[in-house]
C-alpha positions as MATLAB code, in Angstrom:
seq = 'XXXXXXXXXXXXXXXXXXXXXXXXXXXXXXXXXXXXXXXXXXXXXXXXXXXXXXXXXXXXXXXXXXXXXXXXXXXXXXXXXXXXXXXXXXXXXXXXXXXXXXXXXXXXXXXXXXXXXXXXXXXXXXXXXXXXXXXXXXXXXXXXXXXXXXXXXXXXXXXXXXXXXXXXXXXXXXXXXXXXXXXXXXXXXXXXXXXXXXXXXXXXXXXXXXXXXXXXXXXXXXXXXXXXXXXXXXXXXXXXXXXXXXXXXXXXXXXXXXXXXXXXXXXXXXXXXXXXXXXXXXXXXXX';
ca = [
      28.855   -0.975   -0.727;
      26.074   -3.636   -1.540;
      23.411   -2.226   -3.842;
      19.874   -2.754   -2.417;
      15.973   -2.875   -4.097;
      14.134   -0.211   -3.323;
      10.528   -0.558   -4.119;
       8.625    2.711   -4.572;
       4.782    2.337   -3.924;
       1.991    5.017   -4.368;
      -1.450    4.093   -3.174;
      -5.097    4.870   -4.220;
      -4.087    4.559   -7.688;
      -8.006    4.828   -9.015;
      -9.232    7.137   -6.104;
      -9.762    9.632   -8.915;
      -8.450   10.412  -12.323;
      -6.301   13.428  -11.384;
      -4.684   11.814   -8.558;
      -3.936    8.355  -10.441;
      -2.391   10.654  -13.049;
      -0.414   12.334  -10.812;
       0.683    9.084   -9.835;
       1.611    7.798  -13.195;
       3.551   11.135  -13.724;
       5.201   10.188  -10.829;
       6.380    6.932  -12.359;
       6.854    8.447  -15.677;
       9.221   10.991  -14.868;
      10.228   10.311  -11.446;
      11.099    7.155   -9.139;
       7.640    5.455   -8.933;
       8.065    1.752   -9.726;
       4.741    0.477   -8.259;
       1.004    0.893   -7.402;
      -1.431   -0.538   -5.352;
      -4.715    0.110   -7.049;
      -7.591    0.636   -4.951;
     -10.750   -1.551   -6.169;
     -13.461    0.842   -4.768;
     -12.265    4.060   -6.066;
     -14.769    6.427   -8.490;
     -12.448    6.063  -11.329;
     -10.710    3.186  -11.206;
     -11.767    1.469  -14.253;
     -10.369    4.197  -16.258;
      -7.515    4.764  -14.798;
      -6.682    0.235  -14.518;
      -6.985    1.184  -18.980;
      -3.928    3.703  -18.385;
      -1.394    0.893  -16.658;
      -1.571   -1.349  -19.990;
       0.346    1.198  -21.644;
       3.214    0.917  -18.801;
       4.596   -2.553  -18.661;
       7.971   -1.444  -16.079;
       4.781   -0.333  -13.400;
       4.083   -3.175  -10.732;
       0.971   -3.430   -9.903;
      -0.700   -4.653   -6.582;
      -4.382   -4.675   -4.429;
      -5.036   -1.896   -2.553;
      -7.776   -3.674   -0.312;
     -10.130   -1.483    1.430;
     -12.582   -1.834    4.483;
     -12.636    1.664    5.291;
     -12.935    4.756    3.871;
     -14.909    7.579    1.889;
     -15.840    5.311   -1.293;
     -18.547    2.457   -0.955;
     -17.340   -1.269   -0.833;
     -18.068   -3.727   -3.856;
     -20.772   -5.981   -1.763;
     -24.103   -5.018   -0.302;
     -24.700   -4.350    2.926;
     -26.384   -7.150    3.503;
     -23.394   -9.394    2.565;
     -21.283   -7.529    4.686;
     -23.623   -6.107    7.429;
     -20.779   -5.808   10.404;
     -18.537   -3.593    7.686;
     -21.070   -0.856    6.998;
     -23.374    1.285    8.405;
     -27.254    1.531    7.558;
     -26.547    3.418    4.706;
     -24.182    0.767    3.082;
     -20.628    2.891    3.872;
     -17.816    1.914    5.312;
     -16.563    3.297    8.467;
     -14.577    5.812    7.506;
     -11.017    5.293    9.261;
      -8.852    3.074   11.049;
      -9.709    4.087   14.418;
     -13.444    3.521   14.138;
     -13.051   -0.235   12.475;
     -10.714   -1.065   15.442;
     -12.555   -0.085   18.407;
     -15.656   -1.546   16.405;
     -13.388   -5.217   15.350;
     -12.036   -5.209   19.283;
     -15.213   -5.098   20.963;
     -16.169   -7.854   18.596;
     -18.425   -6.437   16.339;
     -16.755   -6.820   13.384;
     -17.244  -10.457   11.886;
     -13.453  -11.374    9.767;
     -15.631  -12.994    7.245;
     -17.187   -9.890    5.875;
     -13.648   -8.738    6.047;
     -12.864  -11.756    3.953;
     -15.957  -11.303    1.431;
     -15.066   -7.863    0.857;
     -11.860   -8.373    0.448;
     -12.182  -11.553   -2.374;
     -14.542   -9.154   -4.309;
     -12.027   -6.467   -4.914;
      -9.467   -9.090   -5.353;
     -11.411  -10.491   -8.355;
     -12.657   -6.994   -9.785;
      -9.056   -6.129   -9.910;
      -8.127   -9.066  -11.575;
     -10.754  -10.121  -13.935;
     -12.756   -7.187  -14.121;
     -10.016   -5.073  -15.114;
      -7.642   -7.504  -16.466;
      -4.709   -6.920  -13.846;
      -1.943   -9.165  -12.840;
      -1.220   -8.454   -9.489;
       2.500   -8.550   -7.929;
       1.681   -7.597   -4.482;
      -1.308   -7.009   -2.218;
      -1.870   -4.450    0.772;
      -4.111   -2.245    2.210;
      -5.921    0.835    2.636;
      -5.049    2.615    6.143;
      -2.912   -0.583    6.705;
      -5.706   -2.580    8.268;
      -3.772   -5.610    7.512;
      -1.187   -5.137   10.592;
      -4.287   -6.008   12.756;
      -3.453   -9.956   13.237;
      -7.901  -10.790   12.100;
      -6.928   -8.800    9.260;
      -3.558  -10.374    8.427;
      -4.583  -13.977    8.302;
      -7.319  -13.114    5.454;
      -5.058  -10.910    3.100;
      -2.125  -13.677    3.638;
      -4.667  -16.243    2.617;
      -5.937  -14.632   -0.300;
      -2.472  -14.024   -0.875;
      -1.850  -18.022   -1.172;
      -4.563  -18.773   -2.494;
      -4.728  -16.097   -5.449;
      -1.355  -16.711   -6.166;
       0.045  -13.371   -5.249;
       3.524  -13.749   -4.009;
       4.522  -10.283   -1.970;
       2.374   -8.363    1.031;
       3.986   -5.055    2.363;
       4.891   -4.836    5.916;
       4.384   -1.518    7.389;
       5.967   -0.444   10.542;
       6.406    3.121   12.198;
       9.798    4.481   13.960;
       7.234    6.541   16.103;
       7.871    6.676   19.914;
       4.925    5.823   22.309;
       2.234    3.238   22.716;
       1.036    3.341   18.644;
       4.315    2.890   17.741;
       5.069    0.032   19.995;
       1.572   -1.714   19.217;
       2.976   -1.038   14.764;
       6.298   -2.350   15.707;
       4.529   -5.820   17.892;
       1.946   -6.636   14.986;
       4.409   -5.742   12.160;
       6.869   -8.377   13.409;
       3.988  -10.749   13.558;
       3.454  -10.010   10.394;
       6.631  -10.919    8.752;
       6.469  -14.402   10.447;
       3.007  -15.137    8.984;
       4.572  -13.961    5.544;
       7.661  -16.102    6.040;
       5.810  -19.278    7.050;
       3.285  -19.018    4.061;
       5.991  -18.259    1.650;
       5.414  -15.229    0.365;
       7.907  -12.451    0.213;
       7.973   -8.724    1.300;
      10.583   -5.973    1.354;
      12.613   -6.348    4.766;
      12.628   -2.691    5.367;
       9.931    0.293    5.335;
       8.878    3.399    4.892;
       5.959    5.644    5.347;
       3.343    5.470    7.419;
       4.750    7.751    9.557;
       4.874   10.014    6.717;
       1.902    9.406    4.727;
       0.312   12.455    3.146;
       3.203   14.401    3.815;
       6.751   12.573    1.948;
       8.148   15.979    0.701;
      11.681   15.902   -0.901;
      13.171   16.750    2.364;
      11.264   13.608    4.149;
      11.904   11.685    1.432;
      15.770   11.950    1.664;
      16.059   11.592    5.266;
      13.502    8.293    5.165;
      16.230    7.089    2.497;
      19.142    7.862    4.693;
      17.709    6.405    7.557;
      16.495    2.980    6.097;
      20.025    2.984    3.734;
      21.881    3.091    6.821;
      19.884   -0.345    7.986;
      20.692   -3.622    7.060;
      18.015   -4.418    4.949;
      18.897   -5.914    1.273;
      15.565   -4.588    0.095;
      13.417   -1.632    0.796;
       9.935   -0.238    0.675;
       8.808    3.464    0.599;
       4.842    4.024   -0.277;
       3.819    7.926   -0.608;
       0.546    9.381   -1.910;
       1.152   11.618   -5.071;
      -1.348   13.102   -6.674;
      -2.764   16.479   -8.914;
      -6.205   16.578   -7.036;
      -8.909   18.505   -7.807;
     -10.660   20.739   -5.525;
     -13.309   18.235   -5.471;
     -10.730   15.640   -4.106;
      -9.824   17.570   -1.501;
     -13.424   18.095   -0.158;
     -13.965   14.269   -0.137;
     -11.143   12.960    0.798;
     -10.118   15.583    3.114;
      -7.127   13.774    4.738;
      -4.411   16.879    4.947;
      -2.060   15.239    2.214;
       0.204   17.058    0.353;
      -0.143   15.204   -2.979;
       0.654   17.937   -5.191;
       4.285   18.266   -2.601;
       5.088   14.505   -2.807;
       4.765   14.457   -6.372;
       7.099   17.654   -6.695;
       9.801   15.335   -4.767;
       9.547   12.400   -6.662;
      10.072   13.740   -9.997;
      13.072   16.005   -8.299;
      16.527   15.154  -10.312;
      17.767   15.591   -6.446;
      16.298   12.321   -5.174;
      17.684   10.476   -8.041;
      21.095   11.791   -6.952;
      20.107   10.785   -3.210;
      19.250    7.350   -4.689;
      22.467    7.006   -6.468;
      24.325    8.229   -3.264;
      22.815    5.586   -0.924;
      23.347    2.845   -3.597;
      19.681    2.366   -4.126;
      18.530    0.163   -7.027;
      14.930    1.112   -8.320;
      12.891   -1.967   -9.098;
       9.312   -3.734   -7.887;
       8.116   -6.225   -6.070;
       8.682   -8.905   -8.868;
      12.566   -8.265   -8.059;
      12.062   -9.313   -4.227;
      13.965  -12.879   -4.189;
      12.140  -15.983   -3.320;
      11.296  -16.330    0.338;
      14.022  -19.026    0.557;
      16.745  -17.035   -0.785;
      15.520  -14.347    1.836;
      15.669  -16.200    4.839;
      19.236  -17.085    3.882;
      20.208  -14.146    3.262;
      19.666  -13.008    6.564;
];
């Protein structure tokens, strides 16, 4: 059997310390190879210091336009993003009803979007392998353009490509602007894992979910692999603000389990980032 990458991505690293720890426990004694830092979160600055000290850890942009913590720009530089008080709307749901009626202008999206991109880098000093987002706006096609722009343009050479196995309308609508996705990727050159996992799953990848995701995706015909998951060691504070229903403490618990390495080894998984996808070229002939 062909050994495949398999790129293992938490998010919200920087949503707060005990979570980005958890995350970097993850990593240090489990299968964590990568993590997409989130720009706006309360402690990211802190926790951007802790990565220097793990050069094997890819790093990437967690971009957000939603969510609990307040965006980098004011509101009036980004007026269609926020509400009076400056905050983001809080979810996925709320910034696409708002973005298909047309109330959402792309270039706040885009403003936003460059001024996390640039704290991330030159604020906090971190070279960026790949760039995504938070609630996986960036399937929205709007949305997709700007991050594979800034992509280009910033020199960032991988974007993840969710996608859901879920049955029903959502699922179909993930599966229609996921595909769209990977052809904008493709034609601007930039590279992403042909398979993935998670979304479906998010808050809730427990040992058990996170060996049948494996199977499943190991039995595909991808060369290369994504799973993201949401560890964490969150304080009861965390849970009241960002009170999502995820399991961090759970998915941690399976990704430091000796039994997923075994799964790993099973399915003929190679651990590695996105700095070990091959060049788009090689890609497209590969498939």
């Amino acid at each position: 059997m062909t050994r495949r990458l398999l790129i293992v991505n938490a998010d919200d690293y920087g949503l707060s310390e005990e979570i980005s720890r958890g995350i970097l426990r993850a990593h240090d004694a489990g299968v964590v190879t990568s993590v997409s830092v989130l720009a706006v979160g309360p402690a990211v600055a802190r926790a951007a210091a802790w990565l220097r000290d793990r050069p094997g850890l890819g790093v990437g942009g967690h971009l957000a336009a939603v969510g609990e913590d307040p965006p980098l720009l004011s509101a009036r530089e980004i007026p269609t993003l926020v509400d009076r008080r400056g905050a983001f709307r809080l979810g996925w749901r709320s910034f696409m009803t708002a973005a298909i009626a047309g109330r959402v202008d792309m270039a706040d999206v885009r403003r936003e979007f460059e001024a996390q991109l640039e704290r991330l880098r030159y604020e906090l000093g971190l070279k960026l392998t790949h760039v995504d987002t938070h609630q996986h706006l960036h399937l929205y096609p709007p949305v997709a353009r700007i991050v594979t722009e800034l992509a280009g343009e910033r020199g960032i050479g991988a974007v993840r490509v969710p996608t859901s196995a879920a049955p029903g309308p959502r699922g179909m609508v993930i599966r229609h602007w996921s595909r769209a996705l990977s052809t904008r990727l493709r034609a601007a050159g930039l590279s992403f894992p042909e398979a993935y996992g998670g979304l479906d799953e998010a808050g809730s990848l427990t040992l058990l979910r996170a060996e049948r995701l494996l199977g499943r995706l190991a039995r595909g015909p991808a060369g290369t692999i994504e799973v993201n998951c949401h560890p964490g060691e969150p304080t009861a504070g965390d849970r009241i603000r960002y009170a999502w229903g995820y399991r961090w403490e759970e998915e941690l618990a399976g990704l430091t389990s000796p039994s997923l390495r075994e799964t790993l080894r099973r399915l003929d998984l190679d651990l590695g980032s996105f700095t070990d996808l091959p060049t788009p070229g090689a890609q497209a002939a590969s498939r």
